[in-house]
N, C-alpha and C positions, 0 to 999 in steps of 0.2 A: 644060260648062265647069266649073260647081260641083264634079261629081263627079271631074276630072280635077285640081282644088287640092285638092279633099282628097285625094286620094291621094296626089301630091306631100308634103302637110303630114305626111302619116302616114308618109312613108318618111323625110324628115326628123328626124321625133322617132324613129322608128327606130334611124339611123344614130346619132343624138344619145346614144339609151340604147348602143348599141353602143361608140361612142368611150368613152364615159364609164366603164361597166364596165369596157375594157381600161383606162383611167387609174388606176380604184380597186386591180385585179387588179396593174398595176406597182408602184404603189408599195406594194403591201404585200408584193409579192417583194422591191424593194429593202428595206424595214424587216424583216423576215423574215431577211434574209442580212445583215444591217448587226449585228441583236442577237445572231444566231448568232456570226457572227465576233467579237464582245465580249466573248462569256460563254465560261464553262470548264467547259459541263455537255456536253461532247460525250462522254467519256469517263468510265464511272464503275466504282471497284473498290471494295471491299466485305469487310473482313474479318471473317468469321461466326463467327470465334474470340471476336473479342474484346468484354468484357464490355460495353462502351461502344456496339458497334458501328461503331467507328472507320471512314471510311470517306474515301475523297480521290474527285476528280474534278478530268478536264483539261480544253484546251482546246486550242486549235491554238498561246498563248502560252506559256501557263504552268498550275500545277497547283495544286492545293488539296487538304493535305494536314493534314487535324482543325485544317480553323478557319484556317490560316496557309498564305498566299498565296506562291507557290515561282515564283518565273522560271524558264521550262526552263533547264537549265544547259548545254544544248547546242546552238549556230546552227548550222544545216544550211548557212549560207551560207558562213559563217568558221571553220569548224572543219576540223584538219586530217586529211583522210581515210588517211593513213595511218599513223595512229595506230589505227583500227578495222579490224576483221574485216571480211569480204566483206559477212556477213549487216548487220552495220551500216552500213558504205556504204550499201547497197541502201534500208535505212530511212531514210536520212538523204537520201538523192537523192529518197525517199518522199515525205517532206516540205516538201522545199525545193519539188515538184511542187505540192502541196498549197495552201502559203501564198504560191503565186504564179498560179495557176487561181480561187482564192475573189478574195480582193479585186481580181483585175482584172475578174473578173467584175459583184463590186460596182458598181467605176468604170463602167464599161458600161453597167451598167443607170440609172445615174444620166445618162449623156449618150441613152442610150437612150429614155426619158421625154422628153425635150427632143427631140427628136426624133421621136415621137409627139405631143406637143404639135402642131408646126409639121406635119406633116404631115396631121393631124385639122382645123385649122383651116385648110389648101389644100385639100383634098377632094380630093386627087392621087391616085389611084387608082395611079401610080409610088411615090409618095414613102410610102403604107401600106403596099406591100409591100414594099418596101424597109425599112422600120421594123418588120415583121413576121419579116421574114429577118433580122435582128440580131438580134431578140429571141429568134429561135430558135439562135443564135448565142450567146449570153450563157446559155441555158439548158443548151447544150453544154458550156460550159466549167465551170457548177455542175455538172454532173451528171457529170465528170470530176474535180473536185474532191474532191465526196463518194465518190466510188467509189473514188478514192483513198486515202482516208481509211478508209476500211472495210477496205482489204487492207492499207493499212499496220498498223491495229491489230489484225489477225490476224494478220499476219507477224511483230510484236512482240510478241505472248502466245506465240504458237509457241518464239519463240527465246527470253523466260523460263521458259517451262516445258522446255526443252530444257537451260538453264540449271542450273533450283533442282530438277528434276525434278516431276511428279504430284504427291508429297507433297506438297512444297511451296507448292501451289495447292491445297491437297485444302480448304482453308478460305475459297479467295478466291472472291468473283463477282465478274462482270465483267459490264457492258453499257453500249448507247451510250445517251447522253442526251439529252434535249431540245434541246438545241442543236443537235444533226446531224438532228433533225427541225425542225426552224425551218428549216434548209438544205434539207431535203427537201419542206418548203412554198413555199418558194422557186421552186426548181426546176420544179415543178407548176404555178407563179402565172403562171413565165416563158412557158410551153409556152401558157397558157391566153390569153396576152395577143396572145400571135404570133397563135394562133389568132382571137381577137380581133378584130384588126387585116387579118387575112386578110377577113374576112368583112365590114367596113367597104367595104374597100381592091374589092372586087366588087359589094357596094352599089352605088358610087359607081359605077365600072366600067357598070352597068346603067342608073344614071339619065344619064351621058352620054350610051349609046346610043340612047335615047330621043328618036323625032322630036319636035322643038317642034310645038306648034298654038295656032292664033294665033285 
């Protein structure tokens, strides 16, 4: 009988260390995808020309451009499309994808945790998987996000250098920034928490099936 509550006790703190990790794992997906979406280092250009080394960086809002803070001058939401070319439509529909994939994703994760909460503290073996499939669900939607976001700013260098021609870049770098890696930790935290939560949500699953002895 001794040896049958310890092992109960030990599956216990098991499950315990399990829940707990996927809590730590969420929220630092949400805080992850909270500062990404904040900041303006997703984007960064670089001209190698200049003596300064002048250099701007965007974000999904707005841009910075040596020092001074630039609101994009274009809503993808309100802006009228036929005033642009195909190729910008196409970017602009890009976008509007973008900053409507990240922060509902955000939102998600944040009712998502509340939701893992209350299902960690039922032992529901339904209600973790269930909160593991959303979470894998919220990770979908970042990981559409960001990928989004990668071929929009390719499809956007493409069409400046299509523009100003090779010269005309022959001095600039380009590459993404910390930001779209905070969203790519994210993405990773989500996946790891589902996972998580999988592995609770069968725990429990097992200490159910377990005959009582008296």
């Amino acid at each position: 009988m001794r040896e049958l509550n310890f092992h109960l006790c030990r599956m216990r703190v098991t499950f315990a260390s399990v829940v707990i990790t996927a809590g730590i794992c969420g929220l630092l997906s949400f805080a992850f995808l909270a500062t990404s979406l904040g900041t303006d280092y997703w984007y960064i250009i670089k001209n190698t020309s200049d003596t300064e080394g002048m250099s701007s960086h965007s974000g999904l809002w707005s841009t910075n451009e040596g020092g001074k803070l630039l609101a994009d001058s274009i809503d993808s939401f309100t802006a009228d499309y036929s005033r642009y070319s195909e190729v910008e439509r196409h970017l602009l529909s890009l976008h509007s994808a973008i900053v409507v994939c990240l922060p509902v994703s955000l939102v998600l994760l944040l009712i998502g945790g509340i939701c893992g909460l209350v299902s960690s503290l039922a032992r529901s073996p339904f209600l973790l998987t269930g909160t593991a499939s959303y979470f894998f669900i919220c990770s979908l939607l970042t990981l559409c996000g960001v990928t989004l976001y990668i071929i929009y700013s390719h499809q956007a260098l493409v069409e400046v250098e299509r523009l100003v021609g090779q010269e005309g870049l022959a001095y600039i770098h380009t590459s993404f920034g910390w930001s779209l890696g905070l969203a790519w930790l994210s993405y990773s935290l989500e996946l790891l928490t589902g996972v998580l939560l999988l592995v609770a949500a069968r725990m429990t699953k097992r200490h159910h099936s377990k005959p009582t002895m008296t």
